[in-house]
N, C-alpha and C positions, 0 to 999 in steps of 0.2 A: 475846190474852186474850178469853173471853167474859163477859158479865155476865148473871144471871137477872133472874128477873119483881120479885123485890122490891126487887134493886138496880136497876131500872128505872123503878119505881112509886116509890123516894125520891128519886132523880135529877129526874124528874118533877115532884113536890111540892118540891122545891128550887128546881126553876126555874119554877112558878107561885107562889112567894114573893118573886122576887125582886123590891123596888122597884124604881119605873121609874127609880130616880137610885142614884147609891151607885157603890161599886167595880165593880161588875157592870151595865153596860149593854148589853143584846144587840141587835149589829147586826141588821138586816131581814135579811142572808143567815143569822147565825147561828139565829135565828127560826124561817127557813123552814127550815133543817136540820132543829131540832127536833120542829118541825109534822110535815115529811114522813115520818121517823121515829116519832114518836108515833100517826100515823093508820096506818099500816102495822101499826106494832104491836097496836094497839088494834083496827083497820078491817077491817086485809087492803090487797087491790090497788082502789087507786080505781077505780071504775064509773061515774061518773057522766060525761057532756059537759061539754068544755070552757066555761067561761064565756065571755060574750060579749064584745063587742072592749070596748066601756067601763068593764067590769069589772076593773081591775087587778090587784086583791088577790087576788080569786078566782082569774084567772088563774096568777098568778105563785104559789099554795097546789095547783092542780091541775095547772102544769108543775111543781112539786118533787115531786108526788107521786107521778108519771112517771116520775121519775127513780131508785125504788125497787120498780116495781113487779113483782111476782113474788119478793120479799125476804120471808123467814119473820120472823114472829113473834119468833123466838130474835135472828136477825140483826142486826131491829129495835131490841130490847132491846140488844143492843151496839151498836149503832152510837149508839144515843142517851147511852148512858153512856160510851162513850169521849170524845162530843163534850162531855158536861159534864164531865168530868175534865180535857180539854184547855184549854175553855175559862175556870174556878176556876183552874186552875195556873198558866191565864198573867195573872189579874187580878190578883195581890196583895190580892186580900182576906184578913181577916185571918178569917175561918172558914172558906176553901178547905180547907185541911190535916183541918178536921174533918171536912169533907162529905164530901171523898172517905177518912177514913177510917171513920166511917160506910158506907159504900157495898162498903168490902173489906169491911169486918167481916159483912156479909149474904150474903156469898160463900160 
């Protein structure tokens, strides 16, 4: 399945809503998924240098972003919304069912 730009952009505003506590707490890997994803889509292909060795966060935001590079826009856009649909499905929150029905319905 693919998802578009506005099922993208609520996905998005979903998950810069989420409290940092609550049924939804996104691991550091789930995070970086997001990030690498979202700059892809939004970015393009990272261009910048690597950050340097004491830098970790940086690092570990510019290897995920590696890890998608030369990924389109559109790709982007799905990859990010299958990953929040996956991840709502499996929290048991009790607004999952709506976000992702929200999310078809802009399909």
């Amino acid at each position: 399945m693919t998802y578009n730009e506005a099922q993208f952009n609520k996905a998005v505003k979903i998950v810069n809503e989420l409290p940092p506590t609550g049924s939804i707490v996104l691991s550091t890997d789930q995070k970086l998924v997001f990030y690498k994803h979202y700059k892809q889509a939004t970015e393009g292909d990272n261009t910048t240098a690597r950050p340097g060795f004491m830098d970790f966060t940086g690092k570990a935001k510019w290897d995920a972003r590696e890890t998608v590079k030369g990924k389109s826009k559109e790709e982007s856009w799905t990859s990010y919304v299958a990953e929040f649909i996956s991840v709502v499905k499996d929290s048991g929150d009790p607004d999952a069912k709506k976000w992702i029905d929200e999310i078809v319905q802009l399909g």
